[in-house]
HTML snippet that shows the backbone in 3Dmol.js (N, CA, C, O; Angstrom):
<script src="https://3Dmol.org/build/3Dmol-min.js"></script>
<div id="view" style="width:600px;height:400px;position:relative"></div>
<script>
const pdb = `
ATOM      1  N   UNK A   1      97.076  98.567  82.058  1.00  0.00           N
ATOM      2  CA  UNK A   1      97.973  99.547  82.583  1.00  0.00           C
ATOM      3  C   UNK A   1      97.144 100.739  83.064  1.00  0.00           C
ATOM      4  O   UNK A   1      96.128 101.107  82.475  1.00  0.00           O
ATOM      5  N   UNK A   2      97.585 101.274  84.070  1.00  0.00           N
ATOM      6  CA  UNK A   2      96.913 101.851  84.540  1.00  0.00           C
ATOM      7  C   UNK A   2      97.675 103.565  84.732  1.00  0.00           C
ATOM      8  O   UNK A   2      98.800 103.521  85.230  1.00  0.00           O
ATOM      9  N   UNK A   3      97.185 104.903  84.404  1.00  0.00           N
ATOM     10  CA  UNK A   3      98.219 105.843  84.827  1.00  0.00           C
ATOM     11  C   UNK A   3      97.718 107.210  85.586  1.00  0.00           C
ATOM     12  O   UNK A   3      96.670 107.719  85.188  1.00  0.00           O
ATOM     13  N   UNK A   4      98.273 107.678  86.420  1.00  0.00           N
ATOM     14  CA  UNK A   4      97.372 108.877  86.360  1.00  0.00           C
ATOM     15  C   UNK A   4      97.777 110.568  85.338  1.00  0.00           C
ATOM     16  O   UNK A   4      98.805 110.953  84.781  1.00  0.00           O
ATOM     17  N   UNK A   5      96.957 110.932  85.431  1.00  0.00           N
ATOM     18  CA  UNK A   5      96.593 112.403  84.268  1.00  0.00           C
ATOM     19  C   UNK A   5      97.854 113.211  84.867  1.00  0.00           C
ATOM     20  O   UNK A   5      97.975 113.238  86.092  1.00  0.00           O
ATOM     21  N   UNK A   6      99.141 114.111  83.759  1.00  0.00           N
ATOM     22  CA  UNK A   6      99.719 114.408  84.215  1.00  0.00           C
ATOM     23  C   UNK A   6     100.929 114.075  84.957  1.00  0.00           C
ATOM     24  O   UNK A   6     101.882 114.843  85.086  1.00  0.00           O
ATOM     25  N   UNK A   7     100.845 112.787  85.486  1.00  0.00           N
ATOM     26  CA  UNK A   7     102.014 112.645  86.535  1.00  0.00           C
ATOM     27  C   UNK A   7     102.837 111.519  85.417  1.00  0.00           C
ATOM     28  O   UNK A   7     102.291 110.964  84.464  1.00  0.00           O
ATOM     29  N   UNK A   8     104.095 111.388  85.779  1.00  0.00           N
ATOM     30  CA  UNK A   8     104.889 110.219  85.280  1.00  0.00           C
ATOM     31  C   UNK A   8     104.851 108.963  86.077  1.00  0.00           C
ATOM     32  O   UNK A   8     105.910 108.704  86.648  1.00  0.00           O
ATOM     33  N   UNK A   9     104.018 108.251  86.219  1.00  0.00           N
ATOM     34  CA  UNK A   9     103.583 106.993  87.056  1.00  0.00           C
ATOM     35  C   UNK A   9     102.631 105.986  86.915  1.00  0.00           C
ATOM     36  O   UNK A   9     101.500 106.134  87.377  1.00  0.00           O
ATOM     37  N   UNK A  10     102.967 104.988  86.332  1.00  0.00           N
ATOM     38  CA  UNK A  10     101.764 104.142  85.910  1.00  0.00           C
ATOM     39  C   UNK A  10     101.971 102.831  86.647  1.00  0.00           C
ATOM     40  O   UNK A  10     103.004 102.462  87.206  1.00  0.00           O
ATOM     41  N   UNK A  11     100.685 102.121  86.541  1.00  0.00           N
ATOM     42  CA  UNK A  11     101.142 100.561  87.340  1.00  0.00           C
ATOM     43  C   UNK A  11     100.344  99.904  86.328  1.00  0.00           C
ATOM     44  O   UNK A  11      99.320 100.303  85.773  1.00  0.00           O
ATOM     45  N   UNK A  12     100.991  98.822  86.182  1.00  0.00           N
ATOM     46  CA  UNK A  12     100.988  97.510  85.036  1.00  0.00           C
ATOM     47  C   UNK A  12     100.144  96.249  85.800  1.00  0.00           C
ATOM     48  O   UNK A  12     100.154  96.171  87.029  1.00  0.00           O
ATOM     49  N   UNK A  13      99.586  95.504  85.158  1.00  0.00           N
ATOM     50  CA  UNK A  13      98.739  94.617  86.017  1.00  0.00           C
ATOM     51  C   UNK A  13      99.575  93.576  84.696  1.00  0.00           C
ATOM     52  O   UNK A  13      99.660  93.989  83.539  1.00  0.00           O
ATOM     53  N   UNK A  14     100.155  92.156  85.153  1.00  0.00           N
ATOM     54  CA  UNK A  14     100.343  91.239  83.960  1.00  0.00           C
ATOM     55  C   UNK A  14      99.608  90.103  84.117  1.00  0.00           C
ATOM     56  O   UNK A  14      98.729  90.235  84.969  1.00  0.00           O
ATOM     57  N   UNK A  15      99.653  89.116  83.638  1.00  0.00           N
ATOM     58  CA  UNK A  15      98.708  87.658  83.698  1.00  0.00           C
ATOM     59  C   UNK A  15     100.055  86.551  83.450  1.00  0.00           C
ATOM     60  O   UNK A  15     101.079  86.932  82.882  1.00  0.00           O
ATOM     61  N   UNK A  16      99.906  85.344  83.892  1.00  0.00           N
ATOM     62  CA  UNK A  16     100.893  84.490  83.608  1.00  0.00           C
ATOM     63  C   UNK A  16      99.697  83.916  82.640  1.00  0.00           C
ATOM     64  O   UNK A  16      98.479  83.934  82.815  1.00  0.00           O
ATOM     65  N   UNK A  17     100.735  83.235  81.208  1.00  0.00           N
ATOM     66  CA  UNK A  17      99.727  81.883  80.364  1.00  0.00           C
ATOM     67  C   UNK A  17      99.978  80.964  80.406  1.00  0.00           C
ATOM     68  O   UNK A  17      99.257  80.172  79.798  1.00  0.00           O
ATOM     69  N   UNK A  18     101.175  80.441  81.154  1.00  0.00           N
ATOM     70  CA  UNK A  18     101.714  79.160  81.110  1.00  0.00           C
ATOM     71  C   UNK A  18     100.634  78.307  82.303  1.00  0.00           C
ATOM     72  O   UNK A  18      99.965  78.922  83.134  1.00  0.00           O
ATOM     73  N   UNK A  19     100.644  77.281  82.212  1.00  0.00           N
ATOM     74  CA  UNK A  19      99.994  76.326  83.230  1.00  0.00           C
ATOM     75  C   UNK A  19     101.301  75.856  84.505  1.00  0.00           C
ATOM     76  O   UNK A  19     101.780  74.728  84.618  1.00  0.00           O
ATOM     77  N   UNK A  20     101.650  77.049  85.334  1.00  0.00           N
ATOM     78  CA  UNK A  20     102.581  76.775  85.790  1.00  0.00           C
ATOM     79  C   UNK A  20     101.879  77.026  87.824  1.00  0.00           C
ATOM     80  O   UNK A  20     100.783  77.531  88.072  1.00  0.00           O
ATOM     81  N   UNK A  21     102.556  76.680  88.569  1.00  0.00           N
ATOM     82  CA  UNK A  21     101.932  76.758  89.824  1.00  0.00           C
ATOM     83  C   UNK A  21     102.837  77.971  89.899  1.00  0.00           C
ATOM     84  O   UNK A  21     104.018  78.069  89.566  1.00  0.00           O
ATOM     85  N   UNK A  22     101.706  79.211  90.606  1.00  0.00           N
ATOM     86  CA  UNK A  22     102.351  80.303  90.937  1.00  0.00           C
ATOM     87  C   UNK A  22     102.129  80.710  92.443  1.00  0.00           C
ATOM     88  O   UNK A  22     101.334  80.325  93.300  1.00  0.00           O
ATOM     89  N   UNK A  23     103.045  81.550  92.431  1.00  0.00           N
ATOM     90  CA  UNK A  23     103.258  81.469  94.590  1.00  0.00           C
ATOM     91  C   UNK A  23     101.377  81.965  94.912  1.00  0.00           C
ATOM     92  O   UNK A  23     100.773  82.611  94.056  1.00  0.00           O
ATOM     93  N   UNK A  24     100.991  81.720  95.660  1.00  0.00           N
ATOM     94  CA  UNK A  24      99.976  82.587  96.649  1.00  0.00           C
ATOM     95  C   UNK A  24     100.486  83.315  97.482  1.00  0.00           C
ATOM     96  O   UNK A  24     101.430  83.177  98.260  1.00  0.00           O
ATOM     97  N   UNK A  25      99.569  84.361  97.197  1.00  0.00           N
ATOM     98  CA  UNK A  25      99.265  85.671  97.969  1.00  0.00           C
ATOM     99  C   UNK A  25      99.012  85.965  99.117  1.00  0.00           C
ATOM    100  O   UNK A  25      97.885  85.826  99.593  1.00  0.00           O
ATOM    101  N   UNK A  26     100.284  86.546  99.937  1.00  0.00           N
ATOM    102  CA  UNK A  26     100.241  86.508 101.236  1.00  0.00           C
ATOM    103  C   UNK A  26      99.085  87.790 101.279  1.00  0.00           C
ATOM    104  O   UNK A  26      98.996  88.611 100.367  1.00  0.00           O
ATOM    105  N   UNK A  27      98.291  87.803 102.406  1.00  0.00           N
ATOM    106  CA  UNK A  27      97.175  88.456 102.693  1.00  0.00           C
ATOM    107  C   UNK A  27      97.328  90.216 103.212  1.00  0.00           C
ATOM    108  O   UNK A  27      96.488  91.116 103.243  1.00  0.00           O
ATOM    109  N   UNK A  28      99.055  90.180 103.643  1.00  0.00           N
ATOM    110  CA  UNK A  28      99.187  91.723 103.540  1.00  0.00           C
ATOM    111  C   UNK A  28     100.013  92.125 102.050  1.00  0.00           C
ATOM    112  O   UNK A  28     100.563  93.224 101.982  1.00  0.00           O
ATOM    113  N   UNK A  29     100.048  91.473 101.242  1.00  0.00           N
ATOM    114  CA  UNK A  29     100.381  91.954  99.897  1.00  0.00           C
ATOM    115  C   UNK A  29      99.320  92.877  99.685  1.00  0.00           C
ATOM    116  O   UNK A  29      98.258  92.332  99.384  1.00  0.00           O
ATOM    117  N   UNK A  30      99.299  94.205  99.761  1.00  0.00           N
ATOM    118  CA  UNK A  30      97.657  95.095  99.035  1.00  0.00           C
ATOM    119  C   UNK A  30      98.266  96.255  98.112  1.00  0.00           C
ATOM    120  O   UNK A  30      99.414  96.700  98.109  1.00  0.00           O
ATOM    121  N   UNK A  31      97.735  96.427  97.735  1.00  0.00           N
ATOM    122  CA  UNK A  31      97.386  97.305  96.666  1.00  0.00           C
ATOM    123  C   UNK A  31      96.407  98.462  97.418  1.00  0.00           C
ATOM    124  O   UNK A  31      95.236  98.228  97.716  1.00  0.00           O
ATOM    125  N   UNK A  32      97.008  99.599  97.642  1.00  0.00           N
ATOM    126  CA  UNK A  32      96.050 100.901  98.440  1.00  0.00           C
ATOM    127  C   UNK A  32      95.877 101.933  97.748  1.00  0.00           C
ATOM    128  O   UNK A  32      96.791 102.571  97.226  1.00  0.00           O
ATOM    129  N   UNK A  33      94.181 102.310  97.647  1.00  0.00           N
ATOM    130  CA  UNK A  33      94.360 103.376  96.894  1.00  0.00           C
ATOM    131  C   UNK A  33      93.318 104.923  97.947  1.00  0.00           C
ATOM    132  O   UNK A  33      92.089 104.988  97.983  1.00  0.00           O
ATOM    133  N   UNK A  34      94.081 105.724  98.501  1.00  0.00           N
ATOM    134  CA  UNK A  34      93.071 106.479  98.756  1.00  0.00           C
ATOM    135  C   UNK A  34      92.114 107.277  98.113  1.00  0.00           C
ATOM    136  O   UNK A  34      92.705 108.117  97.434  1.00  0.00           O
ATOM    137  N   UNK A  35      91.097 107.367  98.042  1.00  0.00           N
ATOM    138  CA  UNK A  35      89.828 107.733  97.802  1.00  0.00           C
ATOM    139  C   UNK A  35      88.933 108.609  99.253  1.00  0.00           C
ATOM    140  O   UNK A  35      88.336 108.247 100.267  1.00  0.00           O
ATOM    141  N   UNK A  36      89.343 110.102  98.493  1.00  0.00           N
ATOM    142  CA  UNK A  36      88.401 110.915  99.903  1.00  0.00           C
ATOM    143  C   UNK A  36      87.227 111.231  99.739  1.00  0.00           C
ATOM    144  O   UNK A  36      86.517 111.737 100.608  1.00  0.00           O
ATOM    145  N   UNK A  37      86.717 110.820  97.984  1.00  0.00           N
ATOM    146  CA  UNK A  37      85.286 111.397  97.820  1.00  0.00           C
ATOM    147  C   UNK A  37      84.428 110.420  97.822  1.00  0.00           C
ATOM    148  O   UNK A  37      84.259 109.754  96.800  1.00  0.00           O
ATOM    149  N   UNK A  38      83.740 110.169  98.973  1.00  0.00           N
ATOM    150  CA  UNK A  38      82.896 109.103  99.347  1.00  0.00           C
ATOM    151  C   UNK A  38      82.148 108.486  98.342  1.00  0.00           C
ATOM    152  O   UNK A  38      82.113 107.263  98.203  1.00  0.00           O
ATOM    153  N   UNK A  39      81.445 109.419  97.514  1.00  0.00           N
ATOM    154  CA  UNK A  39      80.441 108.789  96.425  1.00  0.00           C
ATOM    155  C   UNK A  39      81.735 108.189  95.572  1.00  0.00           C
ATOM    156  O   UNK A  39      81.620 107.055  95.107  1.00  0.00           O
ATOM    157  N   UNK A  40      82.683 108.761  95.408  1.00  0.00           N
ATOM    158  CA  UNK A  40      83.847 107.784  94.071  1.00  0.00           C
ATOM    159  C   UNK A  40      84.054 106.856  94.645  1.00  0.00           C
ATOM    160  O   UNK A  40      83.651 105.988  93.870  1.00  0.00           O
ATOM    161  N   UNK A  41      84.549 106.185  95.822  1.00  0.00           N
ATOM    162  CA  UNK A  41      85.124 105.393  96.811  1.00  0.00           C
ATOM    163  C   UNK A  41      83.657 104.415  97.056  1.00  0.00           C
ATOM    164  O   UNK A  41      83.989 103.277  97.388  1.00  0.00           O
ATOM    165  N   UNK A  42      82.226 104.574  96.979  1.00  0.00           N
ATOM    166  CA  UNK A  42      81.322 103.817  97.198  1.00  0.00           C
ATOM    167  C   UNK A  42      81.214 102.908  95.785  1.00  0.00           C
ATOM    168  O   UNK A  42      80.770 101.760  95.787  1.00  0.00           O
ATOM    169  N   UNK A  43      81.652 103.548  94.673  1.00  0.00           N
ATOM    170  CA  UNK A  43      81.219 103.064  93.071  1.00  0.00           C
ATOM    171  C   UNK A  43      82.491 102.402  92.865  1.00  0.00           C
ATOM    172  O   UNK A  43      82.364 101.356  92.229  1.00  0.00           O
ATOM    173  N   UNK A  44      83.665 102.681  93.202  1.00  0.00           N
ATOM    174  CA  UNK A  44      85.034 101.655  93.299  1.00  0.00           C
ATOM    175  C   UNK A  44      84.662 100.515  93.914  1.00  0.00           C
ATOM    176  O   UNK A  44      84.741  99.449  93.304  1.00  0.00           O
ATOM    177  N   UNK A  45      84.057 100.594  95.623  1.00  0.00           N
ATOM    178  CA  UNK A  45      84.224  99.248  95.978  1.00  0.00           C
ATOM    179  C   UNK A  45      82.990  98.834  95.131  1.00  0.00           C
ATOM    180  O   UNK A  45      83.608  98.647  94.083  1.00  0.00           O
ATOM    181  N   UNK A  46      81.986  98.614  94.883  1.00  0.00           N
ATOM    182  CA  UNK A  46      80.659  98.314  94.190  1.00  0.00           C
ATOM    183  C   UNK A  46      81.370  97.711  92.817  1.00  0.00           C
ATOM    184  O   UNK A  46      81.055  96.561  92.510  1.00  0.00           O
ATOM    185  N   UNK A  47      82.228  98.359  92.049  1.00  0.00           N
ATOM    186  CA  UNK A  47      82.670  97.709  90.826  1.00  0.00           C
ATOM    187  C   UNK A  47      83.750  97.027  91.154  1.00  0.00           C
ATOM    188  O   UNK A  47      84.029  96.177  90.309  1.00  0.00           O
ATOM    189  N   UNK A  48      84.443  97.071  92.028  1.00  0.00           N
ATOM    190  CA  UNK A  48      85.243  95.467  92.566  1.00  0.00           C
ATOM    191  C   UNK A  48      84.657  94.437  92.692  1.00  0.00           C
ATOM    192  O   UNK A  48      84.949  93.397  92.101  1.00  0.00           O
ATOM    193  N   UNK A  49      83.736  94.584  93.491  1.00  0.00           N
ATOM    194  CA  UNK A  49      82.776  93.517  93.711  1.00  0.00           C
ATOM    195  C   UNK A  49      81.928  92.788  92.393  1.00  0.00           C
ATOM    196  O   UNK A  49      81.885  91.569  92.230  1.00  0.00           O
ATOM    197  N   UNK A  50      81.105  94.036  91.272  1.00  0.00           N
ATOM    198  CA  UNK A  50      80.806  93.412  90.352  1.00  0.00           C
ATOM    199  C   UNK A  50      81.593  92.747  89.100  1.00  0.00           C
ATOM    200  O   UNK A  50      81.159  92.063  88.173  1.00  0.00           O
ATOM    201  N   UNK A  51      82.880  93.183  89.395  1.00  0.00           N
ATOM    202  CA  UNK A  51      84.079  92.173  88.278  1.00  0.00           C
ATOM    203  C   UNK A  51      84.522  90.887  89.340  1.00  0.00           C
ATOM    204  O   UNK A  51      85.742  90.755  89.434  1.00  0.00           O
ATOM    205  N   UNK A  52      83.793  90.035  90.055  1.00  0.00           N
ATOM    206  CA  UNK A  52      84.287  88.995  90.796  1.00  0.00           C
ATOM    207  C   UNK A  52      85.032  89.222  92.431  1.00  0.00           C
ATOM    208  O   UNK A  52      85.168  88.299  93.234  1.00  0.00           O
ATOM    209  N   UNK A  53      85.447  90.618  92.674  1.00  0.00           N
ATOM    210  CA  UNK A  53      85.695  90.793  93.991  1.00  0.00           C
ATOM    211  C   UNK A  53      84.784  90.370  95.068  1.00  0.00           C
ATOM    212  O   UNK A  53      83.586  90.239  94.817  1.00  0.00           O
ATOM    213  N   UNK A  54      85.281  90.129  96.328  1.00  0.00           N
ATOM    214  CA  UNK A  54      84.761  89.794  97.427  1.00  0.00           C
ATOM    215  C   UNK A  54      85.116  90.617  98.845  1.00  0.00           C
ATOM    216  O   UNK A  54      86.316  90.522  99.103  1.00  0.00           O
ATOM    217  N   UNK A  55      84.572  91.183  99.552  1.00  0.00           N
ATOM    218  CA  UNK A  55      84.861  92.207 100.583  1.00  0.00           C
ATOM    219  C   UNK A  55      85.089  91.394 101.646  1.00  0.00           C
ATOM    220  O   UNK A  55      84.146  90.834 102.207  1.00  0.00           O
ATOM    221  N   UNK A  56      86.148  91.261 101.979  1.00  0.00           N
ATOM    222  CA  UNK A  56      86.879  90.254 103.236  1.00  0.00           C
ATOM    223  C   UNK A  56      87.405  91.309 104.606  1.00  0.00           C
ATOM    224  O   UNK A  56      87.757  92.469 104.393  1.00  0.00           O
ATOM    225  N   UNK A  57      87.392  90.851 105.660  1.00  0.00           N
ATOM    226  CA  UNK A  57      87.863  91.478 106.717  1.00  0.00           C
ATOM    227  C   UNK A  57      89.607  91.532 106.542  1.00  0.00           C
ATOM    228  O   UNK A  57      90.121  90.507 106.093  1.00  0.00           O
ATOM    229  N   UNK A  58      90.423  92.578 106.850  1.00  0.00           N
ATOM    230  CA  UNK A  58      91.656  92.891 106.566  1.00  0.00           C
ATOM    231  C   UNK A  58      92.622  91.842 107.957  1.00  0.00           C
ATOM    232  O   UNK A  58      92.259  91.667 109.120  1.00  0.00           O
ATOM    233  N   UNK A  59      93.878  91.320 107.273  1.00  0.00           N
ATOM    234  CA  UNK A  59      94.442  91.075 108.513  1.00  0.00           C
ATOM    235  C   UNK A  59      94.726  91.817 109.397  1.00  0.00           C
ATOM    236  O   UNK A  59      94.592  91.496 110.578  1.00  0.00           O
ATOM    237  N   UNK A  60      95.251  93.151 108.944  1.00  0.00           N
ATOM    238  CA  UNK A  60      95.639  94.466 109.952  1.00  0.00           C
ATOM    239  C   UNK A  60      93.799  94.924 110.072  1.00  0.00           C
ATOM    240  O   UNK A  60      92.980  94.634 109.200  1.00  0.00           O
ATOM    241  N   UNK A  61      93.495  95.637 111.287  1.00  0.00           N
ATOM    242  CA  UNK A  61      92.210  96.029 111.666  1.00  0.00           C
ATOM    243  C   UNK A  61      92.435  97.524 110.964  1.00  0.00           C
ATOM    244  O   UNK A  61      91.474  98.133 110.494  1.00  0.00           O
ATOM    245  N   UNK A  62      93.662  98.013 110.935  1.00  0.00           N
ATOM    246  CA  UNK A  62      94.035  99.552 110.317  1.00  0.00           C
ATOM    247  C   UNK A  62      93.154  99.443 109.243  1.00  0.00           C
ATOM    248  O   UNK A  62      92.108 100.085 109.339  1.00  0.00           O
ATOM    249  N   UNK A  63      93.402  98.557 107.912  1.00  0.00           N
ATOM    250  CA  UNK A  63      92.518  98.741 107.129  1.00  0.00           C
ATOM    251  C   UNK A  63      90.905  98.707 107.115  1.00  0.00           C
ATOM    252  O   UNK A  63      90.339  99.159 106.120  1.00  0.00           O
ATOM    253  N   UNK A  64      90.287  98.285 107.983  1.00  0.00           N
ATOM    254  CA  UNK A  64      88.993  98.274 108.314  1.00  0.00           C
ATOM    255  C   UNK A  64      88.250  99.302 109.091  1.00  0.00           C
ATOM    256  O   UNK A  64      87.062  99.310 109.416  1.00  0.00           O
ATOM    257  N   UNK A  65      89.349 100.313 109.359  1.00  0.00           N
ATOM    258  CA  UNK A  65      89.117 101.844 109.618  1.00  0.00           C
ATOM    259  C   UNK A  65      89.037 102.940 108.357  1.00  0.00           C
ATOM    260  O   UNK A  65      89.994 103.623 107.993  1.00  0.00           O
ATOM    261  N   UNK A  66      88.106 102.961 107.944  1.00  0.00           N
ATOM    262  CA  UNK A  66      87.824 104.012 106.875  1.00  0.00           C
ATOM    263  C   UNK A  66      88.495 103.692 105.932  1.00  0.00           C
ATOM    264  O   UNK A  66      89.378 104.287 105.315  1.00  0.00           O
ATOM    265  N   UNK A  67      87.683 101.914 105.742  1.00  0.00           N
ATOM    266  CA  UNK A  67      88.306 101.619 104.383  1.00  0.00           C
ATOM    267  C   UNK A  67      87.521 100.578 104.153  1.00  0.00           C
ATOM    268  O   UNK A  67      86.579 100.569 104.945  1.00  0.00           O
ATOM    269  N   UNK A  68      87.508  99.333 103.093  1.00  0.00           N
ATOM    270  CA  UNK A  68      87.454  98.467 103.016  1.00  0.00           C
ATOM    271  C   UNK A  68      88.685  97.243 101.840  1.00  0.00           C
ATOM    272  O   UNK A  68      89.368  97.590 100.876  1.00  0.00           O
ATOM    273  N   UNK A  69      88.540  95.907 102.428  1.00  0.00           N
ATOM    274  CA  UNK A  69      89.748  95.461 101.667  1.00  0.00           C
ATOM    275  C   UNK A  69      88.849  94.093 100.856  1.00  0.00           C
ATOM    276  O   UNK A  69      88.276  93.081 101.262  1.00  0.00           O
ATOM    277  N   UNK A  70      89.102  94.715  99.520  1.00  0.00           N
ATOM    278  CA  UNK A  70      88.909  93.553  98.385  1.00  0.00           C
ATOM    279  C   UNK A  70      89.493  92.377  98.128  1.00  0.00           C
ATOM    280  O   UNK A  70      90.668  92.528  97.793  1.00  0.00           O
ATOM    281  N   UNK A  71      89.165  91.362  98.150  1.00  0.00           N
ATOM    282  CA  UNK A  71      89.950  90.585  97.418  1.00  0.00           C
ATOM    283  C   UNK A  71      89.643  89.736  96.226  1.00  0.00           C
ATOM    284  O   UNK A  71      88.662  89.022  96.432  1.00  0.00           O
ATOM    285  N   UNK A  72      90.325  89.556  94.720  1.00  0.00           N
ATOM    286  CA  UNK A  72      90.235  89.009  93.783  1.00  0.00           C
ATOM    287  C   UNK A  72      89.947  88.124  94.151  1.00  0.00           C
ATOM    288  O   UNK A  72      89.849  87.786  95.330  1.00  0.00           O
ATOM    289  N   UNK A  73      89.607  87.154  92.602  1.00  0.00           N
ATOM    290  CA  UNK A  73      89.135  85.123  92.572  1.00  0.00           C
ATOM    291  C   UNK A  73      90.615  84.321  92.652  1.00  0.00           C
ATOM    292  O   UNK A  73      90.662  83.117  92.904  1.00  0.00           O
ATOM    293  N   UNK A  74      91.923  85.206  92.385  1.00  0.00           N
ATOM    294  CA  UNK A  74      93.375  84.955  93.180  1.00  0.00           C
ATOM    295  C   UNK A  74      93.888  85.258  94.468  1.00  0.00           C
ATOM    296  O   UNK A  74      95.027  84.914  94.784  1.00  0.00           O
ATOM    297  N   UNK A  75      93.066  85.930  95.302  1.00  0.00           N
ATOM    298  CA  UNK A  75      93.731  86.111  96.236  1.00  0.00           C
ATOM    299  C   UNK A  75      94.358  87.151  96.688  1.00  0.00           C
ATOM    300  O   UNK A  75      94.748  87.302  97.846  1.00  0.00           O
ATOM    301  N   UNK A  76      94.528  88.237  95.388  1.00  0.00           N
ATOM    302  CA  UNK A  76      94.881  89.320  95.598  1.00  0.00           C
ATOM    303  C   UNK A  76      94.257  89.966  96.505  1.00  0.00           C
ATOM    304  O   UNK A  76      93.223  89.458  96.940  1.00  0.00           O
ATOM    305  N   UNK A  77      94.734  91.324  97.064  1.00  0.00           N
ATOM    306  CA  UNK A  77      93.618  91.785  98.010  1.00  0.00           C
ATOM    307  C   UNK A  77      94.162  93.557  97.967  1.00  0.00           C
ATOM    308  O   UNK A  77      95.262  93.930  98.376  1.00  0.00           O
ATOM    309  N   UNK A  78      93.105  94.458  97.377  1.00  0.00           N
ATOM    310  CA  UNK A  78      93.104  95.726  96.837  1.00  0.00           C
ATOM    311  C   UNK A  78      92.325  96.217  98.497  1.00  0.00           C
ATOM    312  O   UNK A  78      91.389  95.651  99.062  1.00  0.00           O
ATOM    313  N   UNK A  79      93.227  97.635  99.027  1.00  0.00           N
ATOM    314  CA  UNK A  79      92.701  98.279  99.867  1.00  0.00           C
ATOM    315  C   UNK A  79      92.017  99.637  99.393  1.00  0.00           C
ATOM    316  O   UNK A  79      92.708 100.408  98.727  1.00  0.00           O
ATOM    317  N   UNK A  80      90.731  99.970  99.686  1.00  0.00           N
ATOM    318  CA  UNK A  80      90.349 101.248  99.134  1.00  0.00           C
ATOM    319  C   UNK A  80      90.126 101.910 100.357  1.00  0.00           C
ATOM    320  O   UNK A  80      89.428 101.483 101.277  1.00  0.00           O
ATOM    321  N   UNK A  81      90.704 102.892 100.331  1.00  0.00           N
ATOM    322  CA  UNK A  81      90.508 103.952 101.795  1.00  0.00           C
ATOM    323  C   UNK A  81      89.806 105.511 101.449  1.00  0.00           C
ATOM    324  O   UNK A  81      90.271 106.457 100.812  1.00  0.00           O
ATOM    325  N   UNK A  82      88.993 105.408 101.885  1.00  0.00           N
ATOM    326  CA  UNK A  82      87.927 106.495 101.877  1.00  0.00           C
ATOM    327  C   UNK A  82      88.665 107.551 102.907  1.00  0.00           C
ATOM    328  O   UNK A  82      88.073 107.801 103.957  1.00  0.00           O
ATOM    329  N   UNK A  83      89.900 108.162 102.654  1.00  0.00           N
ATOM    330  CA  UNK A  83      90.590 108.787 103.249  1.00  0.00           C
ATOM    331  C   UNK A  83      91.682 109.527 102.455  1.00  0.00           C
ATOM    332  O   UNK A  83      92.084 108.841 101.515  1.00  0.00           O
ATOM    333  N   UNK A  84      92.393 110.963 102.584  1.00  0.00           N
ATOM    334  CA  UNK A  84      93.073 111.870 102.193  1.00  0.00           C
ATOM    335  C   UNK A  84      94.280 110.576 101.645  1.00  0.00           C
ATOM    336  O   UNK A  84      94.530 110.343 100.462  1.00  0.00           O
ATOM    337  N   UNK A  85      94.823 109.954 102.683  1.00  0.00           N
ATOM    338  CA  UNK A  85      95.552 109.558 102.442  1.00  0.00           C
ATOM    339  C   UNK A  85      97.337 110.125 102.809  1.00  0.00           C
ATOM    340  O   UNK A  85      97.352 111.200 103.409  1.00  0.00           O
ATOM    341  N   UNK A  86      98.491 109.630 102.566  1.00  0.00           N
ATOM    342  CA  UNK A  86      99.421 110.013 103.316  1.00  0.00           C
ATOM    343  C   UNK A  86      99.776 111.573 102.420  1.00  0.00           C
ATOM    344  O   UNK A  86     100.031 111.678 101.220  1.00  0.00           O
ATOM    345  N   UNK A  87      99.697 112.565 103.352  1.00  0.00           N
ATOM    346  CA  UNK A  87      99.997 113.728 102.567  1.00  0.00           C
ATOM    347  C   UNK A  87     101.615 114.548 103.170  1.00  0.00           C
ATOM    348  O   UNK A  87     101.896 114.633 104.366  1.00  0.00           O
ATOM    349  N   UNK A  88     102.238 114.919 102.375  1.00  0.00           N
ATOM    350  CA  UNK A  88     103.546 115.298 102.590  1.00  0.00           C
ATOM    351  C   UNK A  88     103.698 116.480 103.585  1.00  0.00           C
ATOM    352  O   UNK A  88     103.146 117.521 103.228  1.00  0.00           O
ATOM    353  N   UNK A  89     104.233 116.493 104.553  1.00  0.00           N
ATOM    354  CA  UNK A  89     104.793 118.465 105.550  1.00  0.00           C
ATOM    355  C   UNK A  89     104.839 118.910 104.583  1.00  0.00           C
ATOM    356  O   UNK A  89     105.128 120.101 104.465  1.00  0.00           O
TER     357      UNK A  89
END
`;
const viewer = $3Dmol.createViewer("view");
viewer.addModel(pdb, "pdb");
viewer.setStyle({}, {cartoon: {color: "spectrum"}});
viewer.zoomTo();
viewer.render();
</script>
């Protein structure tokens, strides 16, 4: 589980244990996290990669603009954007 400091908002990661066939992961399913401080955002993707991630080209090219897109040994696929990110008027 994952939360941030302060805010009321957390995201849950679960695992299935059953030996059951589970759907695959359509390739714009992502997970986005912006990251504007380059050195934090260089040591994120670096430790994706060293827990089994793989740095794949994005189906949308958007993400391959000041970003890069991970994907798990499932298929998942985590976007990290070295960018502010969507900020409110």
């Amino acid at each position: 589980m994952l939360g941030l400091p302060h805010q009321h908002v957390h995201l849950e990661i679960t695992k299935h244990e059953e030996d059951e066939s589970l759907p695959v992961p359509h390739p714009e399913q992502l997970l986005v996290f912006y990251i504007p401080d380059e050195e934090e955002f260089q040591q994120m993707k670096k430790r994706l990669i060293a827990f089994g991630g793989r740095h794949v080209t994005s189906t949308n090219p958007y993400w391959d603009r000041g970003g890069v897109t991970i994907e798990d040994p499932d298929g998942y696929r985590v976007v990290l954007m070295n960018t502010e990110g969507i900020t409110p008027d």
